[in-house]
N, C-alpha and C positions, 0 to 999 in steps of 0.2 A: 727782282731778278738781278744777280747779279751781272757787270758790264762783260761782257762777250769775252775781251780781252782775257780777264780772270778766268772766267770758265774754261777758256782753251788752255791756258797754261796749267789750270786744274789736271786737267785731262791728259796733257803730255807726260805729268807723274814732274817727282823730284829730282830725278836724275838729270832728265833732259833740262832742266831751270836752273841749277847748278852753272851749265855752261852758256845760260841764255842772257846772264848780265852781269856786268862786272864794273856797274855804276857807284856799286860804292863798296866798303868792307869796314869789317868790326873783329881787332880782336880784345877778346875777354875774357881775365882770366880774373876766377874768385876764387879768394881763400877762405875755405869752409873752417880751418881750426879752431877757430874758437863754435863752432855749430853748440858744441854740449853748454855753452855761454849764451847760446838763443842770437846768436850774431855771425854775420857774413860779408865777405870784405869782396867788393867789388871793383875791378877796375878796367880802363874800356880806350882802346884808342882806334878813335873813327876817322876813318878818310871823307875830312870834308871840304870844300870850296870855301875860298873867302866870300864871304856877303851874309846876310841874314838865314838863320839857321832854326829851324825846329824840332827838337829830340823831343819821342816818344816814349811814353814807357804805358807798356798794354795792358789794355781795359779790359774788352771783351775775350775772355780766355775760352777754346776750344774746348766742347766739353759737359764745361760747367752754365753753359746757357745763358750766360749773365753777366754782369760788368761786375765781375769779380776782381780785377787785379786790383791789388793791394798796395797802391800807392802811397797809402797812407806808413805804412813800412817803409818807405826811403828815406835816410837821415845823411848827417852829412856828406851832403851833395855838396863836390867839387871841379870846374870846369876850369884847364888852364889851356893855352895855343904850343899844345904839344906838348914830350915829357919835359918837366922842369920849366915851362913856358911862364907867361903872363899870367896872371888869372881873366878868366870871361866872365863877365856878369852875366847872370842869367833870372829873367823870371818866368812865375809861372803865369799861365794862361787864364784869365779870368773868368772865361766860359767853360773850358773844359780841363778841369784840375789835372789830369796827363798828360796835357803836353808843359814843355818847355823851352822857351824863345833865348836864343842870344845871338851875338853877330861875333862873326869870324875874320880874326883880324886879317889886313891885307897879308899875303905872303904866306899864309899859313894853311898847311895843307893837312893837317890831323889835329884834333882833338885830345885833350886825354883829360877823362873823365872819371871820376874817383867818389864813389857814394856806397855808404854802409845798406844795409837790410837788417832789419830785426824783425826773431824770429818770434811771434804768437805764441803764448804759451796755453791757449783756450785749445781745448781739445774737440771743440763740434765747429764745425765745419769743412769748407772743401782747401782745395790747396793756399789758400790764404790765412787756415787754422793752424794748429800747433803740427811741424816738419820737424823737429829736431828732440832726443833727450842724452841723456848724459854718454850716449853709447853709441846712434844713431843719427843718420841727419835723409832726408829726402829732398833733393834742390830741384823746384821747379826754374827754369831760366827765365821763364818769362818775370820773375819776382826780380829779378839781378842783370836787367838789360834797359839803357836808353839804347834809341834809335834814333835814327835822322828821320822826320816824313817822308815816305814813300807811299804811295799809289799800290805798291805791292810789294811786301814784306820777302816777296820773296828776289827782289832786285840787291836785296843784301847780302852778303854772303860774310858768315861769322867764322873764325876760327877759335873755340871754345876748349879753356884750358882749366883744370881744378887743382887745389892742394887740398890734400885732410888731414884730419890728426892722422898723426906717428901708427902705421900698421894699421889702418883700416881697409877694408878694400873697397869693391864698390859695383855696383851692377846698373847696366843701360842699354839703349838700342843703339847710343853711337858709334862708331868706330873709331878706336885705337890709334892715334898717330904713333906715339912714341910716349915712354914712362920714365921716369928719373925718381928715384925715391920716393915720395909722398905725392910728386907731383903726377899728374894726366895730360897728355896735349891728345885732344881728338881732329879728327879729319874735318876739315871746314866743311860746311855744313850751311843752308841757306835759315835765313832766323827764322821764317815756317818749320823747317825741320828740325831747329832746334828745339822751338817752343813746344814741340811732340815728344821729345825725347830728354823725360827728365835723369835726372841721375839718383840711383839707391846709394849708399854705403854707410859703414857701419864696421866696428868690432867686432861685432858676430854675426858672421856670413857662411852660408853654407850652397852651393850653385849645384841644379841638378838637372841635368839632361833627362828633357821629357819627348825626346824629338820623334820617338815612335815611327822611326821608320820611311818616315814621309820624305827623309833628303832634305827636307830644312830644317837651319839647325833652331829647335826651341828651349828658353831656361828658364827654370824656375829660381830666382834669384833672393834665399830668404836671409831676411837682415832682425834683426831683435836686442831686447835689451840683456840678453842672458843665449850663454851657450846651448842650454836645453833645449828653450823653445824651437830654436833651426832645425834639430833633431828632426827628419819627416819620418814614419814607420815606411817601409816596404808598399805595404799596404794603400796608402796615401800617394806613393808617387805611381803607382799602379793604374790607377785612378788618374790621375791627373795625364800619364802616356793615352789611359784608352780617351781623355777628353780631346787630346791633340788629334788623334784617330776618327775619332767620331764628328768633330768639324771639319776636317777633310774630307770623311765622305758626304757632310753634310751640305758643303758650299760646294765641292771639288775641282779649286782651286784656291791659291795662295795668291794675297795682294804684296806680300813684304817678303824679303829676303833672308831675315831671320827672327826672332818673337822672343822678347824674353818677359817675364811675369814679374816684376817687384813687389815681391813677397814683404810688404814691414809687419810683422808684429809686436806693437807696441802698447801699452798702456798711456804712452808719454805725445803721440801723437794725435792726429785725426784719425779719425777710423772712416774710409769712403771706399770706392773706387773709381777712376778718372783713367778713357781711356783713348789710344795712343794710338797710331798707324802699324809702329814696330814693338810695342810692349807695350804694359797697361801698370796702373799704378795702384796697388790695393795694397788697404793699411787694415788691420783689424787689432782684436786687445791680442796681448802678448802671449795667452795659453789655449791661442785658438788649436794651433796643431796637438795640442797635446787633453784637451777638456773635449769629450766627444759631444755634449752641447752645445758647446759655443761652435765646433765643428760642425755641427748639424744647422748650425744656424746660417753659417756665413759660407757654406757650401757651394752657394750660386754666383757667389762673386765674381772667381778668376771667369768662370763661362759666360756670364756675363759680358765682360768688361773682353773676353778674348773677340768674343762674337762680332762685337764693335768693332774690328780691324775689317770686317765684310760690312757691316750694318753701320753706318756712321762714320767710318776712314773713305771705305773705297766708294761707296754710295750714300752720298749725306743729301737731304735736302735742300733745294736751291736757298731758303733761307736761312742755312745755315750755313753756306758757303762764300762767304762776305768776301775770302780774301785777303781781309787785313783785321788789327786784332782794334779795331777803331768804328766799326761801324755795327751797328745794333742789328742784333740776328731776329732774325723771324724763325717764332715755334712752332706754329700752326702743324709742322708735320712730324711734332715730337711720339706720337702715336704710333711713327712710323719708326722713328729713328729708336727713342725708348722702348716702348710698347711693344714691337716687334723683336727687340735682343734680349725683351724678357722674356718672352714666349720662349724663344730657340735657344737662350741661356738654358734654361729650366730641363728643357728637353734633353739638353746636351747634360748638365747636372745628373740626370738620372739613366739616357746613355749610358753613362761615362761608370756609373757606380759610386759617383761621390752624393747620392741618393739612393735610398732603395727606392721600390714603385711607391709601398707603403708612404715615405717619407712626399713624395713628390704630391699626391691625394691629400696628403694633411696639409700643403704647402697651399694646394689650388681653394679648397676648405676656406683655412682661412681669410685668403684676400677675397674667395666669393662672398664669404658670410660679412666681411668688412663695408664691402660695397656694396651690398644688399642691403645696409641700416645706415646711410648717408643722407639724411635731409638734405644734402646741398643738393645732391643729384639733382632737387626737382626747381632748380632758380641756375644753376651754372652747369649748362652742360660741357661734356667732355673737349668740345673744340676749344672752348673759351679754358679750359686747364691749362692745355698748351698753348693757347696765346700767351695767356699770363705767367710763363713757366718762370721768369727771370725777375718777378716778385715772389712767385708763390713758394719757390725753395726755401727764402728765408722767412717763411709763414710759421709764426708759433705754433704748438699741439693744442691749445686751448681754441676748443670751437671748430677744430679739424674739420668735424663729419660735418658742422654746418656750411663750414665753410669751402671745404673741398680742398684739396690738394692737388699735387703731382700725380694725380692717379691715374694719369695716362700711363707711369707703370705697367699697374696691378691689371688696371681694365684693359688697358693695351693688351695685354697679355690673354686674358678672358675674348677678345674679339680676336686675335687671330687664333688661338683655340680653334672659335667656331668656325671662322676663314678656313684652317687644316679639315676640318668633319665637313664643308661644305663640297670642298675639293676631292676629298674624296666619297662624297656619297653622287657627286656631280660624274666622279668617274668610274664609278663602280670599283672605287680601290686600287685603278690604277695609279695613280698619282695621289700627291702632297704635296704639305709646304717645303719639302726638301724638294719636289721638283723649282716649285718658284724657287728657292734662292740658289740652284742651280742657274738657274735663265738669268735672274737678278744680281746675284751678289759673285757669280762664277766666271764662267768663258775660261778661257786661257791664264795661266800662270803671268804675274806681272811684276813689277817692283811696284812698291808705294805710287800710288797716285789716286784721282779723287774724281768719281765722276759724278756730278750732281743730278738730281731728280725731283718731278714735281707729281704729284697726285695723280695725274692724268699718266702718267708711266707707270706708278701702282697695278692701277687699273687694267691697261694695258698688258700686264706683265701677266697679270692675272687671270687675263682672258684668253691669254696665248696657253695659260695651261688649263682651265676648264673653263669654257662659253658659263658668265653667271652676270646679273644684274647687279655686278661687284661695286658700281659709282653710285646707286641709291641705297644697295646697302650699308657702306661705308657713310656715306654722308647721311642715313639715317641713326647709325652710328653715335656718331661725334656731335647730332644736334640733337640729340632725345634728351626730355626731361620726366621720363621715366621715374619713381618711384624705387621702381627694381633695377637690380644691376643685371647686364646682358647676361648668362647664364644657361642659355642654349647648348654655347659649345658641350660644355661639361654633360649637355641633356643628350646630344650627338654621339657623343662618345660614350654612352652606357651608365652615366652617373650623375647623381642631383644631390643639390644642396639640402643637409638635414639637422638636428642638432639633437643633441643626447647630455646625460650628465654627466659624462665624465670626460676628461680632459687628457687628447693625446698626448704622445710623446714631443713634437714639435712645438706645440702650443702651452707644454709642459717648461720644458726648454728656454723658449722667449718667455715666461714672465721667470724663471729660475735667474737669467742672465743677463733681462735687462730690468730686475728687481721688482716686476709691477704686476700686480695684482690685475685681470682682467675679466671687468663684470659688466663687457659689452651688452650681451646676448641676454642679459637678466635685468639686473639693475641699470644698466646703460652708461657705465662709466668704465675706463681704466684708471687705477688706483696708482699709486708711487708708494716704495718700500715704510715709507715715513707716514703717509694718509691724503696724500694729498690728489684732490680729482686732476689728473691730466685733461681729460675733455668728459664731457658730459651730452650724450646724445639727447636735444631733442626731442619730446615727444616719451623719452622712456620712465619709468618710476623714481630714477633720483632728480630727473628733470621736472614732472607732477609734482615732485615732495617740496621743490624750492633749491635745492640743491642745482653749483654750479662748476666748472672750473678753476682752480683756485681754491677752494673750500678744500680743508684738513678736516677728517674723521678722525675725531674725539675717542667715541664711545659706540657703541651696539646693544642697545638692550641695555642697558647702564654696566658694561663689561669693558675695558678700553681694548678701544681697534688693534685687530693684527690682522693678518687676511684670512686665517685658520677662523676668526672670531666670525667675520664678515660674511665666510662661506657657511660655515655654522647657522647661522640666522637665515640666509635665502634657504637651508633644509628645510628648517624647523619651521619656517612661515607657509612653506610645500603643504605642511598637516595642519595648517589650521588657519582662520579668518582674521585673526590678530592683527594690525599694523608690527612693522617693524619699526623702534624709536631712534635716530640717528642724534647723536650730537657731533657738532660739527662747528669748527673755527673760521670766519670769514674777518679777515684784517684783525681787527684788536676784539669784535664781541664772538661771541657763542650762542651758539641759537642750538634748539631740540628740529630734530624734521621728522615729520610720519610717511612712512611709506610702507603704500600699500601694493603688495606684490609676492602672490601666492605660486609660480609659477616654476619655481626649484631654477636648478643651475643649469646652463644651458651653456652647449661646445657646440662647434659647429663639425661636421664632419662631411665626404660624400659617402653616399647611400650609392648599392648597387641597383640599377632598373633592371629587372628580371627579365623584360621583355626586349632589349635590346641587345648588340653584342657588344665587347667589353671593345671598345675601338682606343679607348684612353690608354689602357696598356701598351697597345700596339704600336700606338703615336712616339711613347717612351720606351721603346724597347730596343738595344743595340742596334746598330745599323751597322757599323763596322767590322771587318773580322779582323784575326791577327792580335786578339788581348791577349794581355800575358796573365 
């Protein structure tokens, strides 16, 4: 639990803490021009006291659940006793490689600090991965900031300045002091509220008021390596106004005072989503607006990632509300935090029309038929997911199912599914989970601020809207070592998991765009465009045959592997008792595997129950009026 102190200043919002200390200040202004160079120039004069000094640069980044910051990116670091001053010696910490000790000489009463960033040019992962390409740059602050130690990050208060290259512009939550050429001065701003509010910009920027009506103002802010892709159709931002519509009537109210979307489409960056109190930060490949697959794929993201300004800004879990970006969070209630903004992402996704229904049933399909053939389910259940959430992000795919993932997700989402069909079969249809996140994530219009919760408030919240034994179901939940994945909701709602041979449109999609062959439901592996097993389930026919992750497909039949070849053979084994002959490469030799497995190709799809009514539809079907 975090100390009292934190929690209340939590609760009073950002405005009010702005005015509530004036113990110390930072300003920092970095030059981003060389970004297309992978490099970013920092510089920093802190008001400090003479005596023994601690400057931080943050670990546990908001968000990303984990001791991500990337300190490993700070290069020369320079400490002198103000501008043009002495120089300060400084080392680092031998227990915890983030901080940084020096003493401040008598008489001097600022710092100025001077240390480069260099920018990753690895394109997987989260904001620590590749930010910047020849065109493009995405500046998280928390990458480009010492602090002094403080108790609470928000006793600082920054005045945060940027240059870019010649003519780019730029998109964020901050506010505008004043512009001079290339250069930016934003409105000082507490470093919690900085470290929320990264900055987009880019050569090709295209900003589109999505505000729909609501009286706040919302942008979609797209940045790219090419004029085209910014291009949104009509159609597109149609869709993205009814998404802004549709979560207001979904929460009905606002925690922020204005919302903007940092749209990157790049090929040159990370592809995530990482979100924010007043905007959210998603990067996808660079012809997402424009390829209606990859469109189709990445569909969930901005609602996702919007939702979280209600799910995760204004109501975060006690353990994830540390207060500083220094002390290690507790995930235990990522089922809540995740799990839950997948659900109502989703919802809102097909809402909105950036889904059709059809699209949203092949969506639910998939993760159910995913989590339905996880051997780990029955060794690490889903609480222990989220406990370990801050290792298991950086979990390789080899061994996934065995090993389990982040699937608080997916399964998250499958449980409050059922949560919504409970609610309303509890109320004969008066109510939903849009009443809870009414009671939960709503009340009154506010400006940013955060108010924490524990399980026992869940619960609570839940029984204010339908009387249910919601604390053994949930914690039956999260500590079942089940075999099968929860799967009711989808039974509640009129449909059950089935599988057929042929392969829809979405499922079609993802292995077209992320190049991989997927022979989960048959042979028990996903494939890689080149042969190689990503993971191998457990218990299925290429795991029988000897066959593992890592291992490259050779040959089928003595015919060399393509996926045309692969699927070919699961036919033809359909009509007859034959083994199928694999060869297959592991490190330097080549071995033959037999596999036996008559059973044809298998998709997974939902099936409609005749006997129930279609409540799934209903759950995804507009709720706001006023589309255009």
């Amino acid at each position: 639990m975090p100390p009292r102190r934190t929690a209340l200043f939590l609760f009073l919002g950002f405005a009010a803490l702005q005015f509530s200390f004036a113990a110390s200040g930072i300003r920092l202004t970095v030059d981003a021009t060389d970004a297309p160079k992978r490099i970013v120039h920092a510089r920093e004069v802190i008001d400090v006291e003479p005596g023994p000094l601690t400057l931080t640069y943050a670990e546990w980044i908001p968000g990303e659940h984990g001791p991500t910051g990337p300190v490993v990116d700070v290069v020369g670091l320079h400490i002198s006793a103000g501008s043009g001053g002495a120089a300060v010696p400084w080392r680092r910490d031998l227990s915890n490689m983030y901080l940084f000790h020096c003493d401040v000489p008598a008489g001097v009463n600022s710092l100025d600090v001077k240390f480069d960033y260099v920018l990753s040019p690895i394109t997987k992962g989260y904001s620590a991965a590749a930010n910047s390409s020849a065109h493009l740059v995405v500046l998280s602050w928390n990458t480009v900031c010492l602090y002094p130690s403080a108790p609470h990050p928000d006793s600082i208060m920054v005045t945060p300045s940027l240059v870019l290259p010649e003519g780019w512009k730029f998109g964020t939550a901050l506010e505008t002091a004043r512009t001079q050429g290339n250069s930016v001065e934003f409105t000082p701003v507490t470093l919690n509220v900085l470290v929320d509010s990264p900055v987009q910009a880019g050569e090709f920027v295209n900003r589109i008021d999505v505000s729909a009506g609501t009286g706040i103002p919302h942008y979609i802010d797209i940045a790219s390596d090419g004029e085209a892709a910014v291009q949104m159709p009509p159609d597109q931002v149609r869709d993205y106004r009814n998404l802004v519509r549709e979560a207001t009537a979904m929460f009905g109210a606002h925690h922020y005072r204005h919302y903007d979307f940092l749209y990157t489409l790049s090929d040159q960056v990370s592809s995530f989503g990482l979100e924010h109190h007043q905007s959210s930060d998603d990067r996808v490949g660079e012809r997402t607006i424009l390829d209606p697959r990859m469109r189709m794929l990445r569909a969930g993201l901005l609602p996702h990632e919007f939702v979280h300004s209600w799910n995760g800004k204004y109501r975060r879990p006690e353990g994830l509300t540390t207060g500083d970006f220094t002390s290690p969070m507790k995930g235990d209630l990522l089922w809540v935090y995740e799990g839950l903004t997948e659900y109502l992402g989703n919802l809102l996704t097909a809402r909105s029309g950036l889904w059709s229904q059809e699209t949203y049933r092949e969506h639910m399909a998939m993760i159910a038929a995913k989590l339905d053939n996880r051997p780990g389910r029955e060794w690490r259940p889903l609480q222990d997911a989220a406990d370990a959430a801050q290792i298991l992000y950086g979990a390789r795919p080899d061994w996934e199912s065995y090993r389990r993932t982040v699937d608080y997700y997916d399964e998250g989402n499958l449980i409050w599914l059922d949560v919504d069909g409970i609610i309303r079969e509890q109320t004969h249809g008066r109510k939903s989970m849009d009443d809870f996140c009414h009671e939960f994530h709503g009340g009154s219009d506010t400006p940013p601020l955060t108010r924490p919760y524990t399980f026992d408030d869940i619960v609570r919240t839940l029984n204010d809207v339908a009387p249910y034994d919601w604390a053994g179901y949930l914690k039956g939940r999260l500590t079942s070592l089940s075999a099968r994945a929860p799967l009711s909701g989808l039974e509640r709602g009129g449909w059950r998991l089935a599988y057929r041979d042929t392969i829809d449109e979405l499922q079609g999609a993802f292995e077209e765009v992320r190049r991989v062959t997927d022979l989960s439901y048959s042979l028990g592996s996903t494939v890689s465009e080149e042969g190689t097993l990503i993971d191998v389930v457990p218990g299925t026919p290429f795991a029988n045959a000897g066959l593992a992750p890592g291992m490259t497909l050779i040959a089928v039949d003595g015919k060399r592997y393509t996926r045309y070849v692969i699927r070919d053979a699961i036919r033809l084994a359909a009509r007859t008792t034959a083994p199928t002959h694999i060869i297959a490469q592991n490190g330097d030799y080549v071995s033959t595997y037999t596999v036996n497995y008559h059973g044809g190709e298998r998709y997974p799809y939902l099936e409609r129950i005749a006997s129930r009514p279609d409540i799934l539809d209903t759950m995804i079907a507009p709720k706001a009026g006023g589309k255009d």
